[in-house]
N, CA, C and O atoms as a DFTB+ gen file, in Angstrom:
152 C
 N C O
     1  1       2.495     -26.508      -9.438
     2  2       1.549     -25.451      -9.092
     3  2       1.587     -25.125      -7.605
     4  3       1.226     -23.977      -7.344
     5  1       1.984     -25.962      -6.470
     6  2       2.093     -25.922      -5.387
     7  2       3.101     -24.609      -5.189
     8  3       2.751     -23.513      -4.751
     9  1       4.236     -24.931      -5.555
    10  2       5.142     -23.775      -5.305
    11  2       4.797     -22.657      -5.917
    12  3       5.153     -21.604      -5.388
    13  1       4.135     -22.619      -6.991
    14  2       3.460     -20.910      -7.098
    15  2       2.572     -20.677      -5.987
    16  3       3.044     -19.784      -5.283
    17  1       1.684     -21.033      -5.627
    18  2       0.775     -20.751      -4.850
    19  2       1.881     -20.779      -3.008
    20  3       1.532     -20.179      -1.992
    21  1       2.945     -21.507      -3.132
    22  2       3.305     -20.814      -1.780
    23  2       4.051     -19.848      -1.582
    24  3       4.290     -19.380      -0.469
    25  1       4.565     -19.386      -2.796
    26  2       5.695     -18.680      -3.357
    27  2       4.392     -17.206      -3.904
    28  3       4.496     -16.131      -3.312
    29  1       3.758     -17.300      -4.543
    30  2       2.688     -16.084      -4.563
    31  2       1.721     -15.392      -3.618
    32  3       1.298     -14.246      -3.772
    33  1       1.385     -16.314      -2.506
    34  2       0.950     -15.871      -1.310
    35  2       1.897     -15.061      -0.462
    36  3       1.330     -13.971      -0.383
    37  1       2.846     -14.997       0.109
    38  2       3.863     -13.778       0.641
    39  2       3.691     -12.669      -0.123
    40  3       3.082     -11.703       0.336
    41  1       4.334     -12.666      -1.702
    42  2       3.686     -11.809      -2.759
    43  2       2.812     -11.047      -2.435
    44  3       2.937      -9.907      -1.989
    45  1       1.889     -11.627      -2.640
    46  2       0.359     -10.819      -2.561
    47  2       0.500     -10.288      -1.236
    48  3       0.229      -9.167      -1.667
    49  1       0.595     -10.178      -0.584
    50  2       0.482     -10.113       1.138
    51  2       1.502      -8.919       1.086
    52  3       1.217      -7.846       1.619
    53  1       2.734      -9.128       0.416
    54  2       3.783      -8.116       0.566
    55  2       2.872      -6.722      -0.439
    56  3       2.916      -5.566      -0.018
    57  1       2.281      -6.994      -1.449
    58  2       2.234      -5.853      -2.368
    59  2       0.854      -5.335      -1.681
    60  3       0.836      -4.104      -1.712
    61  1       0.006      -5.735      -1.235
    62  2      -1.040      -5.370      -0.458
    63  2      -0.723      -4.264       0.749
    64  3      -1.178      -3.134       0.928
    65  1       0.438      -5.207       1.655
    66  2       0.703      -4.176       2.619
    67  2       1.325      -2.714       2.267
    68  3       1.023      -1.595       2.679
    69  1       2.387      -3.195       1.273
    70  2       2.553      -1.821       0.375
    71  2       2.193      -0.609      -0.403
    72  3       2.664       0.528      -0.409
    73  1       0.907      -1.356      -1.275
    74  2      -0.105      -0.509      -1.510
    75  2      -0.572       0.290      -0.596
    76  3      -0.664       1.497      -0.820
    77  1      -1.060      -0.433       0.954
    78  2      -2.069       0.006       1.795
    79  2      -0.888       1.404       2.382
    80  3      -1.072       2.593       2.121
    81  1       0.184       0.895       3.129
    82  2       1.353       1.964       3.246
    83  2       1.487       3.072       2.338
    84  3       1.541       4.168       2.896
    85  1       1.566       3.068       0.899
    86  2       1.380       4.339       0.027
    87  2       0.094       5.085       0.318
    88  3      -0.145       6.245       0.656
    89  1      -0.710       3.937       0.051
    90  2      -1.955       5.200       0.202
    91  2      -1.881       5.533       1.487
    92  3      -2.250       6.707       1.446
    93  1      -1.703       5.345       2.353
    94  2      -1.826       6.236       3.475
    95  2      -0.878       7.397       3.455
    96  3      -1.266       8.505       3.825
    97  1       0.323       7.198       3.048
    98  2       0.964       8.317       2.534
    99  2       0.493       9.325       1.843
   100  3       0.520      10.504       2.197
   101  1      -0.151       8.694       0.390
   102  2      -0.450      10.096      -0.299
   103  2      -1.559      10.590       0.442
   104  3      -1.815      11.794       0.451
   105  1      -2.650       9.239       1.445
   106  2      -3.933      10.485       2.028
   107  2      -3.211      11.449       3.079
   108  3      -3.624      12.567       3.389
   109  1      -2.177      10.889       3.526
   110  2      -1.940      12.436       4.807
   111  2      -1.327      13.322       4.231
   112  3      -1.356      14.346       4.913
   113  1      -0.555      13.496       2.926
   114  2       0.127      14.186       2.094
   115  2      -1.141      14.926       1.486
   116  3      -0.963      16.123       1.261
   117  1      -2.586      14.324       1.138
   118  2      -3.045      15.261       0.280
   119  2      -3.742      15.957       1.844
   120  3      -4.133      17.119       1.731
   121  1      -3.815      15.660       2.481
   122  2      -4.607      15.957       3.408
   123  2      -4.330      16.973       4.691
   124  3      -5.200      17.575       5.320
   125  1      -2.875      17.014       4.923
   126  2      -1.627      17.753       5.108
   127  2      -1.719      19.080       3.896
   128  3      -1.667      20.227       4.338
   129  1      -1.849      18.882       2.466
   130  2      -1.880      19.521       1.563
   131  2      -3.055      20.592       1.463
   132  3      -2.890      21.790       1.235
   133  1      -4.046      20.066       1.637
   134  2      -5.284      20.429       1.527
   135  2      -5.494      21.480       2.380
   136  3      -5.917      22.555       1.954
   137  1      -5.056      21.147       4.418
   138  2      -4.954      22.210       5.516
   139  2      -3.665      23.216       5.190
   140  3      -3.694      24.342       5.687
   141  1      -2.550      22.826       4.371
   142  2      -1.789      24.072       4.071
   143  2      -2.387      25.253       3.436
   144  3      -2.025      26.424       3.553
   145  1      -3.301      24.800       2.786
   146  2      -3.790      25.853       1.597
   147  2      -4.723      26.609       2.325
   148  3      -4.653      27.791       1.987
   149  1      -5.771      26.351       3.397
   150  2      -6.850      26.302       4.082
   151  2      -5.742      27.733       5.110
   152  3      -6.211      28.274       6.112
């Protein structure tokens, strides 16, 4: 169980930062989107 837990912590950490990176993408994309139309 040790090695999941040191081996799943990077994991989590990696898909978190990734998530957080997309969404910031799609908010300046919708948001970028939003002042095109405007």
């Amino acid at each position: 169980m040790v090695w999941l837990q040191t081996y799943s912590m990077p994991c989590l950490s990696y898909l978190l930062r990734y998530n957080r990176l997309q969404y910031d993408l799609i908010k300046t994309r919708l948001l970028s989107g939003f002042f095109m139309r405007e």
